[in-house]
VEXKOL-923281 format. One record per residue: residue number from 1; z, y, x of N, C-alpha, C in turn. Coordinates in pm, whole numbers, always signed. Layout:
BEGIN
  seq    n_zz    n_yy    n_xx   ca_zz   ca_yy   ca_xx    c_zz    c_yy    c_xx
  NUM       Z       Y       X       Z       Y       X       Z       Y       X
...
//
This chain:
BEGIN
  seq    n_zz    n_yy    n_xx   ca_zz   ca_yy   ca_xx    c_zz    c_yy    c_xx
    1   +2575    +255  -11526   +2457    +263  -11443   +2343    +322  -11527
    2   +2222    +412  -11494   +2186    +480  -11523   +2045    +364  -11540
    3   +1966    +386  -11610   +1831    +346  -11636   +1746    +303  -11494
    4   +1754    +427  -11441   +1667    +448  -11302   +1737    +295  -11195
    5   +1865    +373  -11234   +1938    +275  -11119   +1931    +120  -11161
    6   +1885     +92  -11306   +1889     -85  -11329   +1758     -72  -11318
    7   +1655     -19  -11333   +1527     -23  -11228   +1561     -96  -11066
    8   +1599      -8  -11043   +1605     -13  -10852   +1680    -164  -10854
    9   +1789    -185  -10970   +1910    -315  -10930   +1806    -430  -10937
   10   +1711    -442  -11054   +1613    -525  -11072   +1523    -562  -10963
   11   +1456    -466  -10973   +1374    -450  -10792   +1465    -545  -10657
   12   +1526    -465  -10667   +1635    -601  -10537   +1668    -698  -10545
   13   +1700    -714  -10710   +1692    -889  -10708   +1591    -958  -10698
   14   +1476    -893  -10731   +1366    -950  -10738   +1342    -967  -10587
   15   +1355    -910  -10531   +1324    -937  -10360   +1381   -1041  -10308
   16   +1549   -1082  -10359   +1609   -1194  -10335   +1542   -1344  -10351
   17   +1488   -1282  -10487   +1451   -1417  -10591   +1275   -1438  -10499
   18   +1241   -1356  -10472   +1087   -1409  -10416   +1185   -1472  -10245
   19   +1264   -1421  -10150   +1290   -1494  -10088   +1299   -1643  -10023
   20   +1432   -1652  -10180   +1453   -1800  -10205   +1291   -1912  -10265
   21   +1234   -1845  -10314   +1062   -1915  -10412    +997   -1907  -10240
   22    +999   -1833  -10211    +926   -1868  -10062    +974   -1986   -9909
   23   +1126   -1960   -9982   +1162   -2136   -9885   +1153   -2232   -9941
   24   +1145   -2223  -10097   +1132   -2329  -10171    +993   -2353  -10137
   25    +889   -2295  -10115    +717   -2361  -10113    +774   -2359   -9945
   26    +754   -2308   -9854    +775   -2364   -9726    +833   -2480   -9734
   27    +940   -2504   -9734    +986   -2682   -9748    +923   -2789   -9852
   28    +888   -2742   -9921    +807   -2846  -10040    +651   -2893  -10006
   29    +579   -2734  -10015    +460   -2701  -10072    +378   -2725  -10219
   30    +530   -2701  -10282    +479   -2699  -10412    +446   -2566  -10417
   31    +290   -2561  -10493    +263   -2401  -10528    +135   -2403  -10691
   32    +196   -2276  -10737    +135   -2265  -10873     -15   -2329  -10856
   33    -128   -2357  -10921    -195   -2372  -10933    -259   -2280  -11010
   34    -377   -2286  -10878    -501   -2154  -10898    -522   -2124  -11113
   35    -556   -2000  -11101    -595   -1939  -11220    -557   -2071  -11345
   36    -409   -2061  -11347    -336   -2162  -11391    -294   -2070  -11497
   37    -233   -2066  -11623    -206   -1976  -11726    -118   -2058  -11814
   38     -86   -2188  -11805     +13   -2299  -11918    +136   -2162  -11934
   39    +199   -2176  -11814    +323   -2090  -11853    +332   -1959  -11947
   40    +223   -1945  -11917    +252   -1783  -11960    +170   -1770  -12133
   41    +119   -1900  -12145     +63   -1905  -12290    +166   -1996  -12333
   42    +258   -2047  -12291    +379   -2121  -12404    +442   -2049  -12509
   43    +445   -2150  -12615    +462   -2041  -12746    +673   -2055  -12690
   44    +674   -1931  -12773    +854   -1894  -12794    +896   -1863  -12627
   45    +860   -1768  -12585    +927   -1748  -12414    +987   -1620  -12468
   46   +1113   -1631  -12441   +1240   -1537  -12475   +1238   -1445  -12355
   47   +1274   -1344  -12365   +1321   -1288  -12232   +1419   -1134  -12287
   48   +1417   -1079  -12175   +1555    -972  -12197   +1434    -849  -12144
   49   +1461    -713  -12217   +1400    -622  -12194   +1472    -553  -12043
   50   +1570    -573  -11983   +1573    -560  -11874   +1513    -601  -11737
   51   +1466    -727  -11795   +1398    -773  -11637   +1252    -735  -11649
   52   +1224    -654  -11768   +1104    -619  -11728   +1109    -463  -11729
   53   +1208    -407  -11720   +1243    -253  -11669   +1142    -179  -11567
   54   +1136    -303  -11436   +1064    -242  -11299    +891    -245  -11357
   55    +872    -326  -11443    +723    -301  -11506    +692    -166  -11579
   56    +809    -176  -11667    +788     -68  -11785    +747     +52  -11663
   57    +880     +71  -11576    +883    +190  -11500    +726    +215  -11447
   58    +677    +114  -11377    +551    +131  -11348    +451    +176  -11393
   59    +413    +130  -11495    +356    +161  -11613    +388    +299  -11638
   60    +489    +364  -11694    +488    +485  -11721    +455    +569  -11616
   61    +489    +548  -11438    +486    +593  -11314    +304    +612  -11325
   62    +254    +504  -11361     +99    +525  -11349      +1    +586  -11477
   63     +81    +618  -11566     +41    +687  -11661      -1    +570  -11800
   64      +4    +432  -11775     -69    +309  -11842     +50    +297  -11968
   65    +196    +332  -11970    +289    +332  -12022    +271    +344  -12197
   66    +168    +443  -12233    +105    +443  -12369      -8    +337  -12397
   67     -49    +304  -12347    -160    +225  -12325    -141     +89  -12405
   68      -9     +79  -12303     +61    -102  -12339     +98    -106  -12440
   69    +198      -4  -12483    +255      -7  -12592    +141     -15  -12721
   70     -16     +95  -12695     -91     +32  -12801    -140     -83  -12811
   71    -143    -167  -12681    -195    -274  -12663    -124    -433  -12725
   72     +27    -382  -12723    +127    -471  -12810     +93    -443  -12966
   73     +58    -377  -12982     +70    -313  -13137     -92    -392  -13170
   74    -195    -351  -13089    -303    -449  -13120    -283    -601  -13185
   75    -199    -634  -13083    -190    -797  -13063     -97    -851  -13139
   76     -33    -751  -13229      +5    -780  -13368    +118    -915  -13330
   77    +138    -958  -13218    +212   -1132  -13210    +285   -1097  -13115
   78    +476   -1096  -13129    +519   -1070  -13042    +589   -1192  -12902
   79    +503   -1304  -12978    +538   -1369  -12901    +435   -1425  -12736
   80    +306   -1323  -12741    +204   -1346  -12662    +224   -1197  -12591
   81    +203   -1253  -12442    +243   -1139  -12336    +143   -1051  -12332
   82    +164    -903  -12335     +29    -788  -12328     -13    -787  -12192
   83     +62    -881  -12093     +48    -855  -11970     -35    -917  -11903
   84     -88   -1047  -12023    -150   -1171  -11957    -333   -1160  -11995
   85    -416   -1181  -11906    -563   -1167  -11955    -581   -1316  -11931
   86    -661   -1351  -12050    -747   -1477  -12075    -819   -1521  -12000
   87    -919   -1429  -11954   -1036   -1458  -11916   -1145   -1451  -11783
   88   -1155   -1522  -11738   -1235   -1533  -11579   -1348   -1441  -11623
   89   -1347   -1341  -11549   -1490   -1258  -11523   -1531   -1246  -11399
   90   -1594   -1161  -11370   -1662   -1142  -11237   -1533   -1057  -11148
   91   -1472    -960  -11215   -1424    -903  -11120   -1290    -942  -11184
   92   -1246    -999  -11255   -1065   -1032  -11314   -1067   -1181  -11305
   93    -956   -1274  -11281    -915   -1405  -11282    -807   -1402  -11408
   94    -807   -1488  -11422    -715   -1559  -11576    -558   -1520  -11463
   95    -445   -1464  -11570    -314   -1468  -11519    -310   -1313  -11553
   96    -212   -1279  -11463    -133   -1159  -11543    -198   -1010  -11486
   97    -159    -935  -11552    -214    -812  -11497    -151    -741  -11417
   98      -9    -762  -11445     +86    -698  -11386    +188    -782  -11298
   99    +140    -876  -11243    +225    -965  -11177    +333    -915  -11076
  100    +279    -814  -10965    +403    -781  -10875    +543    -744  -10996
  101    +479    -685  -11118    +640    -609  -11172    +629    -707  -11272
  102    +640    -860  -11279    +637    -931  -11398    +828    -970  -11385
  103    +854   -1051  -11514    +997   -1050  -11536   +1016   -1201  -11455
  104   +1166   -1157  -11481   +1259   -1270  -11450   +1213   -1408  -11500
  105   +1188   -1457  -11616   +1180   -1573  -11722    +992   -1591  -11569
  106    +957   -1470  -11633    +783   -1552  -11536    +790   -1610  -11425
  107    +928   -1525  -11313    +906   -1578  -11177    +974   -1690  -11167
  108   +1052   -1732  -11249   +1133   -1871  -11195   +1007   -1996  -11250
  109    +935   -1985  -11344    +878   -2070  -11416    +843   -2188  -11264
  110    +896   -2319  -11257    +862   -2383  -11161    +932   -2362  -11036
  111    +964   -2228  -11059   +1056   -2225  -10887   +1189   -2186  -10901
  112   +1222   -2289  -10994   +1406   -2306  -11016   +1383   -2446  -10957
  113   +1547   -2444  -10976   +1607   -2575  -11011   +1746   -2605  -11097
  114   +1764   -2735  -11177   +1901   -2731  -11240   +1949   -2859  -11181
  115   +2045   -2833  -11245   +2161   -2946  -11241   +2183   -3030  -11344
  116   +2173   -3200  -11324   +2184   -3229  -11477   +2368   -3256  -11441
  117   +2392   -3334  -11569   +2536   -3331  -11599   +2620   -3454  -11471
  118   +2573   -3504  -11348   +2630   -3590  -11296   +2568   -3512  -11162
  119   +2562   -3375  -11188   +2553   -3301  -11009   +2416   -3318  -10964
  120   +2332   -3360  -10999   +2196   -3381  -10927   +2084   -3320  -10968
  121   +2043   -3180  -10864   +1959   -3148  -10806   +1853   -3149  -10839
  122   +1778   -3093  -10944   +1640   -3143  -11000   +1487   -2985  -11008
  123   +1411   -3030  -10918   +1329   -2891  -10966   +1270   -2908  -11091
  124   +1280   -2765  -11171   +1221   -2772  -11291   +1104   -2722  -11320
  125    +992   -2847  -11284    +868   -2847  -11296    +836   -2846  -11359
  126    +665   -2782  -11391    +586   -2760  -11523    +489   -2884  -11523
  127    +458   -2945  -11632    +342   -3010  -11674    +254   -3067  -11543
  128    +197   -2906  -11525     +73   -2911  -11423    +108   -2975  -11319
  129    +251   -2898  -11250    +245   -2958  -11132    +318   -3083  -11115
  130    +349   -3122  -11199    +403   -3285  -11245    +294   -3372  -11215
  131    +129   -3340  -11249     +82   -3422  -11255     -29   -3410  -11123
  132     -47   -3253  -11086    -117   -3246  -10971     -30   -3285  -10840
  133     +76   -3242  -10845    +134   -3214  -10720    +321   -3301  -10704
  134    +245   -3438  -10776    +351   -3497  -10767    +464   -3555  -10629
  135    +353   -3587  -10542    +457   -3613  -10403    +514   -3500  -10332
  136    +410   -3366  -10368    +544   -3248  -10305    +630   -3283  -10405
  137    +648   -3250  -10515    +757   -3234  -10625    +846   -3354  -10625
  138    +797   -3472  -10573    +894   -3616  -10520    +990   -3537  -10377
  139    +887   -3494  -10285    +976   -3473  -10179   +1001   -3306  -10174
  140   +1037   -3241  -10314   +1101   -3111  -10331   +1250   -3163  -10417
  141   +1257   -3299  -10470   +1340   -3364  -10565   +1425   -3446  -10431
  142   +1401   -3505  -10360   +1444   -3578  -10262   +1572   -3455  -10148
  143   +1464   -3311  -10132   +1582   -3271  -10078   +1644   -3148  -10121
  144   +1624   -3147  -10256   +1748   -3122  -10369   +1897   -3162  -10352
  145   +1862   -3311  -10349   +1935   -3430  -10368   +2025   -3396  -10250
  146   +1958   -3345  -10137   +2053   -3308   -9997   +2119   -3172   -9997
  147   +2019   -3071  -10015   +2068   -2951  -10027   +2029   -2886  -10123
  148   +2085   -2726  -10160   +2033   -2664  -10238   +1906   -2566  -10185
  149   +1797   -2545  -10242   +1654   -2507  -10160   +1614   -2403  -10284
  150   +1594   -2308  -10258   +1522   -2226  -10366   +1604   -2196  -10467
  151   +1586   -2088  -10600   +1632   -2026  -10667   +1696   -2122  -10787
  152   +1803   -2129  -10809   +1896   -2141  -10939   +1879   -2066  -11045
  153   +1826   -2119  -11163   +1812   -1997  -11259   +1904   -1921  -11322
  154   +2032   -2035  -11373   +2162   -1950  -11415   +2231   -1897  -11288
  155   +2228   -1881  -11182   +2234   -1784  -11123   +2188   -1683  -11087
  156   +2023   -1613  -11144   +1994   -1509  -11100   +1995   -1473  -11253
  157   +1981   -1536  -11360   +2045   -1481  -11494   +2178   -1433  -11463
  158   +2279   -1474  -11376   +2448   -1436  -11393   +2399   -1284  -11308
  159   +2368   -1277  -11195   +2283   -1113  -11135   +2262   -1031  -11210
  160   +2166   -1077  -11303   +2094    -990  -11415   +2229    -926  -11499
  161   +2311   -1029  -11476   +2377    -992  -11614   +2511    -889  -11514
  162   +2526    -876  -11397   +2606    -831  -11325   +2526    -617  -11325
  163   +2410    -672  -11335   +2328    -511  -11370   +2388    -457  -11489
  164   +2352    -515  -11632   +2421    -441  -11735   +2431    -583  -11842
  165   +2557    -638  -11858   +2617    -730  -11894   +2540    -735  -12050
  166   +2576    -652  -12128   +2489    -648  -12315   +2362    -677  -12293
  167   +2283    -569  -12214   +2145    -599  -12230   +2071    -730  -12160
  168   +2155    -803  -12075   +2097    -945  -12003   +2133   -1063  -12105
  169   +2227   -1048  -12231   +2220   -1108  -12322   +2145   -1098  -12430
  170   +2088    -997  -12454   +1974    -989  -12566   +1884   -1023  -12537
  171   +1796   -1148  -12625   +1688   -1240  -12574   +1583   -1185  -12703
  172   +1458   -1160  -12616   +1368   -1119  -12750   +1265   -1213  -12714
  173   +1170   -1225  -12823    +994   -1274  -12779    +914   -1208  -12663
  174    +880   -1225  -12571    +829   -1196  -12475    +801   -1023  -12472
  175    +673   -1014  -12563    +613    -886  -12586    +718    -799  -12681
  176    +804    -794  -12738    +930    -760  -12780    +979    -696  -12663
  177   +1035    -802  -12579   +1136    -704  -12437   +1083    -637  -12388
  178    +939    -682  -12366    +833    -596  -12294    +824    -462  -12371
  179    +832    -434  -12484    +753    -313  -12565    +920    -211  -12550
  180   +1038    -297  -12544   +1163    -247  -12566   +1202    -157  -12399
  181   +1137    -252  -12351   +1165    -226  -12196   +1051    -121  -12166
  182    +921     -57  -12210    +886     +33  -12182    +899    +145  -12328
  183    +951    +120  -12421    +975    +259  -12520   +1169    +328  -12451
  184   +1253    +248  -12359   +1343    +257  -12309   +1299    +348  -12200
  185   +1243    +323  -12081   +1180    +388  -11964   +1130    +542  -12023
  186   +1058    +464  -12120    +963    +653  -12193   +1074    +711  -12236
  187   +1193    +681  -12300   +1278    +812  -12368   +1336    +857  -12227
  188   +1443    +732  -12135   +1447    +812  -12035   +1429    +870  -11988
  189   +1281    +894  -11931   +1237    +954  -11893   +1205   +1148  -11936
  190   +1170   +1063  -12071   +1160   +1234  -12144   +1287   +1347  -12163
  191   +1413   +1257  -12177   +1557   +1331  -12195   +1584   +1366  -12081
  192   +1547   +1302  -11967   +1611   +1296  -11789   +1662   +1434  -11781
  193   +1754   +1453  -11741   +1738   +1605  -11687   +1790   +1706  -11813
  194   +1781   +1685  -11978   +1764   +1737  -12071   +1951   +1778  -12142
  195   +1991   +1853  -12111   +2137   +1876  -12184   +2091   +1885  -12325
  196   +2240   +1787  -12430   +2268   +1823  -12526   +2300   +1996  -12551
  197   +2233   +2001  -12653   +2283   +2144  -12739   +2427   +2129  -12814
//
């Protein structure tokens, strides 16, 4: 499969995966909390330079593609996302910049669920909403317990890995996959089309 095309494969799962996160808050009403940022400032978040492919692509599509890459190189720390802004201003809110094309590891944060070792059904909640939004998250745990509701994470990792099997196993520091996943997009892009001599 061609670059372009684990673009597009990504993109569709991702449509799956917001599906399932959207029956999961319809039946719950568990939902992130406003200009909320815990997740995305946790130190050590691994991810695979593939699931952030449909970003990179973007990025280069809008010309921002050099940009980021100096912007990782700024921030000198590959374990802090180039994607994420700090700071409430007048016209920006705290959270990501690039959220529609953010990765796999960002969108499940809270809108999975696992299984512990005796079969039972557990959403895997963050901090926050443990402590804000405990009776949805009681009665998002309650009908777990009945059915399965919303996204499985080792199953849309097993997807990922059904796109291109090597690269859904290589786990880097956040801004790592990210910088890998758009210097990947840029060569593509530049060879596309280009015969060996």
């Amino acid at each position: 499969m061609n670059v372009l095309s684990k673009v597009r494969a990504v993109e569709r799962l991702y449509k799956v995966l917001e599906k399932d996160i959207r029956e999961l808050q319809a039946q719950t009403g568990i939902n992130c909390v406003v200009n909320c940022i815990k997740c995305c400032t946790t130190s050590h978040i691994m991810a695979t330079a593939l699931e952030f492919y449909p970003m990179a692509y973007h990025l280069y599509q809008t010309g921002e593609a050099d940009n980021f890459l100096e912007k990782i190189t700024q921030i000198n720390n590959s374990g802090i996302c180039p994607a994420l802004n700090y700071f409430n201003t007048e016209n920006t809110r705290p959270g990501c910049t690039q959220y529609p094309y953010r990765g796999l590891i960002c969108r499940l944060f809270t809108y999975n669920y696992s299984t512990d070792k005796y079969g039972v059904r557990r959403l895997a909640a963050c901090k926050t909403i443990r402590l804000t939004q405990a009776e949805e998250l009681e009665k998002a745990n309650h009908l777990l317990k009945l059915k399965p509701i919303g996204p499985k994470a080792t199953d849309f990792y097993s997807r990922l890995q059904v796109i291109d099997f090597n690269e859904a196993q290589r786990l880097y520091p956040i801004g790592d996959a990210i910088r890998i996943a758009i210097e990947t997009i840029i060569t593509n892009q530049h060879y596309r089309g280009k015969r060996a001599m």
